[in-house]
N, C-alpha and C positions, 0 to 999 in steps of 0.2 A: 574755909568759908566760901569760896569760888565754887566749889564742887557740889557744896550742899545747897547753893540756890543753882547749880543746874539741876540737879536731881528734883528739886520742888518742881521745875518748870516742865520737867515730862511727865506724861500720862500715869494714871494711877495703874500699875502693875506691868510696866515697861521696867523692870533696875535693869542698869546695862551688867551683862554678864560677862566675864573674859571669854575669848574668840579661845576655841581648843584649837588645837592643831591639829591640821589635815592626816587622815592616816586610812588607806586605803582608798578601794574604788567606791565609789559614792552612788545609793540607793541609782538617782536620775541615769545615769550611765548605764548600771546593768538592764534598767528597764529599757533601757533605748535598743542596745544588743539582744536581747529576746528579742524583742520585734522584729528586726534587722532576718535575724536567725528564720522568726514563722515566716516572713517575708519570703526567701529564699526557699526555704523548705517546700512551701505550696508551689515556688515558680516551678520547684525542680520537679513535680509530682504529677504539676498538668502538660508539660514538655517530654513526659515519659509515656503519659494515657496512649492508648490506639488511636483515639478520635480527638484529637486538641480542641480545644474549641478558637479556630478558626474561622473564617469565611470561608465556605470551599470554593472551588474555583469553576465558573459555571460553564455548563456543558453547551457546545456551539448542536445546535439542532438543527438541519436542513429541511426543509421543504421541498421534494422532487415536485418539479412541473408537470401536472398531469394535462393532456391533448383531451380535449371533449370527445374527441373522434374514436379516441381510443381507450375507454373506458374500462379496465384491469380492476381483476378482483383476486385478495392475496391468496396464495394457499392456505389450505388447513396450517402446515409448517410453519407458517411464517407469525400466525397467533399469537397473541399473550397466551400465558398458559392459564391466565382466571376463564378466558374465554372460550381454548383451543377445544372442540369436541370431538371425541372418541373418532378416527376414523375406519370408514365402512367402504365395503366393495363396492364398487361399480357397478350399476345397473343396466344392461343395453335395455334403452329407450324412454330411460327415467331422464326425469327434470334436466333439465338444460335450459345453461345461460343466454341469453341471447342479447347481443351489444346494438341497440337499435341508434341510430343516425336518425337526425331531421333532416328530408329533401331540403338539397338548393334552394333558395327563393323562398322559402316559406319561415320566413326569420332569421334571428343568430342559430349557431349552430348550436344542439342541445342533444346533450347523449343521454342514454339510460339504460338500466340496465335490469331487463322483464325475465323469471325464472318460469319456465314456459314446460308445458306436462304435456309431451303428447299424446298420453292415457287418455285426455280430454279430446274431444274431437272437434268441438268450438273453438273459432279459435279468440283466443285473448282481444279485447277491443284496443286494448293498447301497444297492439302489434299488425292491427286489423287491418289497417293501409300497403301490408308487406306483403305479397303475392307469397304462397308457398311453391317452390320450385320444383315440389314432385306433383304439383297437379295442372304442371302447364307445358305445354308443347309449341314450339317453336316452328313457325312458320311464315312465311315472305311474308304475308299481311302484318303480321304480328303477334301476341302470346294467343295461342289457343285451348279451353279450357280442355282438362281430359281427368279421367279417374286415375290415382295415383297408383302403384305399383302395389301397394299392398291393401287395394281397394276401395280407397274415401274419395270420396265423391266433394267438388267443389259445392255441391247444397247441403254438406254434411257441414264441413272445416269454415266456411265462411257464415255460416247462417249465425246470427244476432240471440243470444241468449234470451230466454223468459223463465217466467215462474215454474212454467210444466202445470198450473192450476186449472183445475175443470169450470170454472166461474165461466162466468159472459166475455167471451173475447172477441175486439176489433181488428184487421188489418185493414192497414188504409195504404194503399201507392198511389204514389204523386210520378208520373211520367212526364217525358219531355226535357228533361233536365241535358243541360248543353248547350241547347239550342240558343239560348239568351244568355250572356254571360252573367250580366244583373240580375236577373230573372233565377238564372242559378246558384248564383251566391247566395239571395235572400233566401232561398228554398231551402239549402244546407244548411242556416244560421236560424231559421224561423223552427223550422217542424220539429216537433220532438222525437228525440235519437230513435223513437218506437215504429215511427213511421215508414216505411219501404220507399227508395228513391228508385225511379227505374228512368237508364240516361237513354236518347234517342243515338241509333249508330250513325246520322248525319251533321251532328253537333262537333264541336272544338273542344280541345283542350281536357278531353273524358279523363285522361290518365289525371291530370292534375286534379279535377274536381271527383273523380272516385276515391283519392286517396283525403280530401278533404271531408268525402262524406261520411269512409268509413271512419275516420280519424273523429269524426263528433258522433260514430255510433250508429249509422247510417247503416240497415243493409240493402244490398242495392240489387237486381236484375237489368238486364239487356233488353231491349224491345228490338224487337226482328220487322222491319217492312214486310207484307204477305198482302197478294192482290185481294185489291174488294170487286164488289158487284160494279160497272162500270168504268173497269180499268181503259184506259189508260188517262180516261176524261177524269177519274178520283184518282189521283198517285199519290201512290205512301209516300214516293221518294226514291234517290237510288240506289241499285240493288236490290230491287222488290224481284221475291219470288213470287214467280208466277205457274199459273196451271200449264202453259205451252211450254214450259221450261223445261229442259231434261233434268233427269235424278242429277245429275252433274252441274251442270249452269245451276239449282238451286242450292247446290251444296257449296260451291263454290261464293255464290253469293251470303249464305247463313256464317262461313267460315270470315268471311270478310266485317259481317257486322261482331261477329262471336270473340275478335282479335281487335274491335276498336278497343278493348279494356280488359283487367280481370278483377277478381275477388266477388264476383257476382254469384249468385245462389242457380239464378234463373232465367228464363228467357221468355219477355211476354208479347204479345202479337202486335200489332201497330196496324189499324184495319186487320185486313183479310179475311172479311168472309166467303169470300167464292174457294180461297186457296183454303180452308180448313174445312170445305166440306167436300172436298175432291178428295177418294182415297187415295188417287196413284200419287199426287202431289205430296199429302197430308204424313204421308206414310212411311217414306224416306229421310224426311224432316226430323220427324218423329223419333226415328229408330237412333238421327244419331246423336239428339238430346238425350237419350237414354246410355249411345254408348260415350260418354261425355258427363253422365253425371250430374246431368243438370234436371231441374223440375222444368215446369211448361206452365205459365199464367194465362188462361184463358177471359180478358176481358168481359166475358158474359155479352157479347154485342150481339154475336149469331147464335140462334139458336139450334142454328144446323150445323153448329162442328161438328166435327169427327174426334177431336180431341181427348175428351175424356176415356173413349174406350181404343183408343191408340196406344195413350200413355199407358194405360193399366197392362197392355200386350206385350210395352217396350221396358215395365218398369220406369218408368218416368214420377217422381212424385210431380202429382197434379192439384191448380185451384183453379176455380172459377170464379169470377165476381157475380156481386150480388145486385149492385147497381153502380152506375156514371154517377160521380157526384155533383159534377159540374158542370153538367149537359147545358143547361142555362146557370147565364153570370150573374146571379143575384144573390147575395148573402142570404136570404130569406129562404132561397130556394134552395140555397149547396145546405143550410141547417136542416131542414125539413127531410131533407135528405141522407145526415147522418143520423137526425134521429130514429130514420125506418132500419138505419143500419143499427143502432142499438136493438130496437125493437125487435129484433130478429136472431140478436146475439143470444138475447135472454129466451127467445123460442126455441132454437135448436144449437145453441154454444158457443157458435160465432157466426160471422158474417165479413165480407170484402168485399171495401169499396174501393173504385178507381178513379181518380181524377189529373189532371194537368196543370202543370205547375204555372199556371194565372196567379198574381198578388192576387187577388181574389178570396181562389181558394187555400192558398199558403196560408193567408191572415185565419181564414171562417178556419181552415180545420187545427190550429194553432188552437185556439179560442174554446174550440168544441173538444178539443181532447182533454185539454188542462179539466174541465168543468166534471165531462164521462169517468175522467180517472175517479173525481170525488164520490157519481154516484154508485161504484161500485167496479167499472167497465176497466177491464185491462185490455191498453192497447200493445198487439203483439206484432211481429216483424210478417212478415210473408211466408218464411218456411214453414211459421208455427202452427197454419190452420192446413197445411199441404196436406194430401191423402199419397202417402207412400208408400208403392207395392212392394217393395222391401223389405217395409216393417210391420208387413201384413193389415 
């Protein structure tokens, strides 16, 4: 009777059953063992692969200190091989590297590195501050320009690239530069790189401010002192060749202004009209701009040079200007003045003007070029309008 009001008191379809006896391994067990088993099996499959999947162990990578001064460039060998290209013989006078340094004083120090064609006979503007060492001659005064051994002429290697286009062309030089140190900085930083700088040989500090000029594009000539009509009461200044002067004393003195700098094209007159219409004087001058490789700028002041039919004798490329633009210091008048230089461009191809580096004129031809370039007028360096007996 006990048993059967327990059995009322449990759930409908609970009867207690007898417990069987334990006999064997039990379902739960062997699934636990397979597991156990996959477990181990996978450990042992990825501890055997080539590549485990680990963290690998990371590679120490150096950074060599490279010197600004000394700026290296790897061999072909030393390439990746996605990059490495086929190597080729060696060319004598093909492309070279050239490791340019920034002078002292003129900043932090900043390397580069210019692949430089001397195929090309212009040279590079971004090397253009760097004298070439085969076209310069050594002497007490200092470098003196000369034609290089296998012929280039420093009006060939230093002259300022242009288009080569037959349109209306300008050259404008601004001379005097040096003389004012202000005066010359604003000059270099104001004109457009198109513009011809010509430094005076009595000025300071030429090496530094030629390599400033060429360095923003600048090409540049020499102005030589040569006696005018009332010497000694009008002086260029010192070292003026003069008509009393022997072939020697003037050449010694030409060599003197010739060595205050290099990378110049040209050499243009500072005065002298008496000295350029003398042949004994004009003539010797003459001969050794030619053997020197240089052109000869003839300001247009005397109408009695001799220069034009010297140069052609001696091989010299020759220009002459067309007008002073700056004779009087009035903005109204230095414009009036380029515009007869355009006016003239468009008549016969080009035209040059010459002026002095007065703020003045630095500001007016600033102003007048920018405008000229729009309508049409390209302004070109100095060598560009040269007449060269060389190249017929």
């Amino acid at each position: 009777m006990a048993d059967f009001g327990k059995d009322i008191e449990r759930p409908l379809g609970q009867t207690v059953r007898p417990r069987a006896a334990s006999s064997g391994i039990s379902a739960r067990a062997v699934t636990a063992g397979v597991v156990v088993l996959a477990v181990v099996g996978i450990s042992g499959a990825i501890a055997l692969r080539e590549k485990p999947f680990r963290k690998p162990q990371e590679a120490v990578v150096s950074t060599p200190m490279v010197a600004a001064t000394e700026p290296t460039v790897a061999p072909v060998s030393q390439l990746a091989p996605a990059t490495r290209k086929p190597e080729t013989p060696a060319k004598t006078g093909g492309p070279q590297i050239i490791h340019v340094q920034q002078e002292e004083g003129d900043g932090p120090p900043k390397a580069a590195i210019v692949i430089h064609d001397p195929s090309t006979i212009g040279q590079n503007l971004k090397i253009a501050h760097i004298p070439d060492k085969a076209l310069i001659e050594a002497s007490d005064t200092g470098p003196l320009p000369i034609r290089s051994a296998d012929g280039r002429r420093p009006f060939d290697v230093y002259a300022r690239p242009w288009s080569g286009a037959r349109g209306a062309r300008v050259a404008i030089v601004i001379g005097g530069l040096a003389v004012s140190q202000t005066g010359t900085q604003a000059a270099i930083a104001k004109l457009p790189p198109e513009v011809t700088l010509a430094f005076a040989p009595q000025g300071n500090s030429i090496g530094r401010w030629m390599q400033a000029a060429r360095q923003s594009g600048h090409e540049i000539v020499m102005q030589v002192p040569l006696e005018p009509f009332d010497y000694p009461n009008v002086n260029p200044g010192r070292n003026t060749l003069t008509v009393a002067g022997t072939a020697d004393e003037n050449l010694k003195n030409l060599h003197w202004a010739l060595s205050r700098t290099t990378n110049y094209t040209a050499v243009m007159n500072y005065m002298g009209a008496r000295f350029s219409a003398d042949a004994a004087a004009m003539g010797p001058f003459m001969a050794e701009l030619g053997k020197r490789g240089l052109a000869y700028i003839d300001d247009g002041s005397s109408s009695r040079s001799l220069a034009p039919d010297l140069a052609l004798k001696d091989g010299v490329p020759f220009v002459s200007g067309d007008t002073a633009i700056d004779a009087v210091q009035d903005r109204g008048a230095i414009l009036k003045k380029l515009d007869g230089l355009e006016a003239t461009a468009r008549a016969k191809g080009f035209a040059v003007g010459i002026g002095s580096a007065f703020d003045l004129t630095v500001d007016t031809v600033s102003t007048w070029v920018a405008e000229a370039k729009k309508r049409g007028i390209e302004i070109v360096p100095i060598s560009a309008v040269a007449i060269d007996p060389q190249k017929g």
